[in-house]
C-alpha positions, 0 to 999 in steps of 0.5 A: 500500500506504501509504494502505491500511495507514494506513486499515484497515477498507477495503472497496475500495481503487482507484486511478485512473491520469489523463492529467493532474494535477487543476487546482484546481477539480477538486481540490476537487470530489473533496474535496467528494465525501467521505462516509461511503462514503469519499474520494479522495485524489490524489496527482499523477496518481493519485487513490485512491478508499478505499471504507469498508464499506457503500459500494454494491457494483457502482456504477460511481463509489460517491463520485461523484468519478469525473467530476471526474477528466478521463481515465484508467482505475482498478484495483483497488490489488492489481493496481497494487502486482503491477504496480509489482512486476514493472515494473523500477526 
């Protein structure tokens, strides 16, 4: 919710779950995939994809970053805060 609020205008705000930390290698390849469709920004084990307006609706990986991330699997960042929600401290 942080990174949403701190970028208004999103069109698509996702967020990847992966098995593992990015090395540094992968790191800056998910930095270079920055454009003026948007960026990832990756905390620990979680790389959130922020999509701005004009960016290709139904494309699978609009930034391209996708492939640097190893394993994992991405929800809409709506569905994760629900998640969080309900998950017990």
């Amino acid at each position: 919710a942080r990174l949403s609020a701190e970028n208004p205008g999103l069109a698509r705000h996702y967020v990847y779950l992966l098995k593992d930390e990015l090395d540094t290698a992968q790191l800056e390849a998910v930095a270079a995939a920055a454009s003026d469709r948007g960026r990832m920004v990756v905390h620990g084990r979680a790389a959130h994809a922020l999509l701005e307006p004009g960016y290709e609706d139904g494309v699978v990986d609009p930034l391209g970053a996708a492939k640097h991330l190893g394993v994992g699997t991405n929800r809409n960042a709506t569905v994760i805060a629900k998640l969080a929600a309900l998950w017990p401290a």
